[in-house]
C-alpha positions in Angstrom: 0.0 0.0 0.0 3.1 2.5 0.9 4.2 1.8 -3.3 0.6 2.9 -4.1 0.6 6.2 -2.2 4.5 6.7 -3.7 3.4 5.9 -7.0 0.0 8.5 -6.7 2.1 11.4 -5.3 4.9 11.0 -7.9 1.9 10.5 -10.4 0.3 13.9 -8.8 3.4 15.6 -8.9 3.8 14.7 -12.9 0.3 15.9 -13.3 0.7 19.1 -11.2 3.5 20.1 -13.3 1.6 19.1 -16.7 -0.7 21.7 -17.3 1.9 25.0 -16.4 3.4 23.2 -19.6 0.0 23.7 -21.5 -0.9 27.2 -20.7 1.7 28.5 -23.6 0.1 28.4 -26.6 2.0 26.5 -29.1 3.9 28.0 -32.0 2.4 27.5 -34.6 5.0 26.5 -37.9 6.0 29.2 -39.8 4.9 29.0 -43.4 7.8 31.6 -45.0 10.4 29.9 -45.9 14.1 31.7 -44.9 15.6 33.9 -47.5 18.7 31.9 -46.9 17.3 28.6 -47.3 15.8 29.6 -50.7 18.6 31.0 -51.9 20.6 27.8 -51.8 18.1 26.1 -53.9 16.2 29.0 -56.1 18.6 27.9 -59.1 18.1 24.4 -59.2 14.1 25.1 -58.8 14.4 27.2 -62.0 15.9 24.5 -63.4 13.6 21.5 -62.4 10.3 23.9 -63.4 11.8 24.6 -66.8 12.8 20.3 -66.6 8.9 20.2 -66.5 8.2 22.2 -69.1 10.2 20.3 -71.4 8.6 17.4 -70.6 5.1 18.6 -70.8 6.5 19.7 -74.6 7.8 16.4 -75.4 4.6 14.6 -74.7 2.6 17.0 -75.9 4.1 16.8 -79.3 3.7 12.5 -79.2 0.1 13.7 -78.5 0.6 15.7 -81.6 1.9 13.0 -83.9 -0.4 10.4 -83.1 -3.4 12.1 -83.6 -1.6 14.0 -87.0 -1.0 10.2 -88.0 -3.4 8.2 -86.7 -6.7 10.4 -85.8 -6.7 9.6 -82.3 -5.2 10.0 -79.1 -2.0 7.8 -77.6 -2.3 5.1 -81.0 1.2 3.6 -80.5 1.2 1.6 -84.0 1.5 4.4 -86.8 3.4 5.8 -89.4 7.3 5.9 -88.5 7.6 9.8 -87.7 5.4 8.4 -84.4 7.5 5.7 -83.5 10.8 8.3 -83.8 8.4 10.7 -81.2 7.3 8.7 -79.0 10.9 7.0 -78.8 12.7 10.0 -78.4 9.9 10.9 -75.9 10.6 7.8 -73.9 14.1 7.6 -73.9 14.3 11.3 -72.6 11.5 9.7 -69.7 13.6 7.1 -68.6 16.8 9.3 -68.4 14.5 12.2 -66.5 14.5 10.7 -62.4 18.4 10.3 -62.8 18.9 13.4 -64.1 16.4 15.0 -61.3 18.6 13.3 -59.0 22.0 14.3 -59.3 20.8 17.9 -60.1 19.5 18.2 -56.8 22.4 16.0 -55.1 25.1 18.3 -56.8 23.2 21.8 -55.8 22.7 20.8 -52.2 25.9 19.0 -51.4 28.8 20.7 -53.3 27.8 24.0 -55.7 24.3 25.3 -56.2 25.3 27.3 -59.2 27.4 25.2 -61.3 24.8 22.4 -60.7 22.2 24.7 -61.9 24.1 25.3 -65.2 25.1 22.0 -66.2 21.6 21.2 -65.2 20.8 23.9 -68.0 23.3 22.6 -70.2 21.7 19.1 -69.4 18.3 20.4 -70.6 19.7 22.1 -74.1 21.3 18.7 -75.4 17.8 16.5 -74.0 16.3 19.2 -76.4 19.0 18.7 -79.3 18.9 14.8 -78.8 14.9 14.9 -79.5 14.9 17.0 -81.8 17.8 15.0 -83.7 16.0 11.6 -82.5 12.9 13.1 -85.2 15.1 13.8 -88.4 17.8 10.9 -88.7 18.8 9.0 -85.3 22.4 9.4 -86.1 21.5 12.8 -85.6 20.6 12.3 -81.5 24.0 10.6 -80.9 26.1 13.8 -79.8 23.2 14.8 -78.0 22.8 11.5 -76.1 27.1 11.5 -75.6 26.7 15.1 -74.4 24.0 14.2 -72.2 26.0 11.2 -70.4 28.8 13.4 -70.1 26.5 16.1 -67.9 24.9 13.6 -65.7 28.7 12.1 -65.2 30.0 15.8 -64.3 26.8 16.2 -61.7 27.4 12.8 -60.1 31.2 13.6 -59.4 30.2 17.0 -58.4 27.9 14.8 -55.8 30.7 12.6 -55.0 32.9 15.2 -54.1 29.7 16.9 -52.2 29.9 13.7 -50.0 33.5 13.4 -49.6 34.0 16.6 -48.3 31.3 16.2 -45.7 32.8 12.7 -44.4 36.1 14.8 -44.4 34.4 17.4 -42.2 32.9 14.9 -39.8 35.8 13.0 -39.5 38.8 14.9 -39.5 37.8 18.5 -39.6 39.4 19.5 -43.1 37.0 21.8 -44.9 37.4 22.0 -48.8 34.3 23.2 -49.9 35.6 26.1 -50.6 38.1 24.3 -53.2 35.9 22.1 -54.1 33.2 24.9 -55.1 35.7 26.6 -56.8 37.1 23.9 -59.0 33.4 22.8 -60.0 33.0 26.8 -60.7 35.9 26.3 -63.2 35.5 23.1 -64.8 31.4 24.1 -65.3 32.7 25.9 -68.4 34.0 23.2 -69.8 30.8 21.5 -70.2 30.6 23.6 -73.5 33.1 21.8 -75.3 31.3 19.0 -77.4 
């Protein structure tokens, strides 16, 4: 019985102490986002919405084609020019959630800005290798080369992102400042076909 009266008068004084807690009103979350926070990630939102529009162009001209060629919507059998659409369409699709990925990964972890224009750079050749992918398809290959050569540049920039923060964590060498700087000068490059 002596545990029971312990147990209440702890209890009571847990209680007691409960509502004090209550009586501020809680904050509630603030829907602005900080100037600072959006400023590390404005570019690469730029370049994911114009990502979109592209995409909502490419389908929009398979819609095109297979109603030009076969009188109604989403036909897949047709006339070749629809095949070469709705291939280039497609390929551009399957390449989209790694591209989205190592954007985003690059920005965030090394360089927001050099991310953002390789991711821009990215979006140019996906337009060149469709547009090639319609006329001949040996006139998409640079296009497609380019494009491998972007994602590659974004997934090192990544790597290094990571590496530097492991470097930080372990042993408390910063190079982010090199590192941003080297990606700031070899962004450039990505230029040269």
């Amino acid at each position: 019985m002596i545990q029971d009266k312990t147990f209440t008068s702890s209890f009571c004084a847990c209680t007691t102490e409960l509502p004090l807690r209550l009586h501020h009103p809680p904050r509630e979350p603030s829907h602005e986002m900080d100037q600072e926070t959006l400023g590390s990630i404005v570019l690469l939102v730029i370049v994911t919405l114009i990502s979109v529009i592209q995409n909502a162009f490419f389908a929009n001209k398979v819609e095109h084609e297979s109603r030009h060629c076969n009188g109604k919507v989403l036909q897949r059998q047709g006339s070749s020019s629809f095949d070469r659409v709705y291939t280039a369409n497609q390929n551009c699709g399957h390449a989209y959630p790694t591209f989205l990925a190592v954007l985003w990964c690059a920005g965030l972890l090394c360089s927001q800005a050099p991310a953002a224009f390789a991711g821009l750079m990215y979006l140019f050749v996906r337009q060149k290798y469709f547009v090639g992918y319609l006329g001949e398809r040996t006139q998409s290959t640079p296009g497609y080369l380019f494009g491998k050569r972007i994602i590659l540049f974004l997934f090192l920039m990544s790597v290094a992102g990571i590496l530097n923060y492991y470097l930080v964590f372990f042993f408390g060498s910063d190079f982010e400042i090199h590192i941003k700087t080297i990606t700031s000068a070899i962004s450039p490059l990505l230029l040269i076909p």
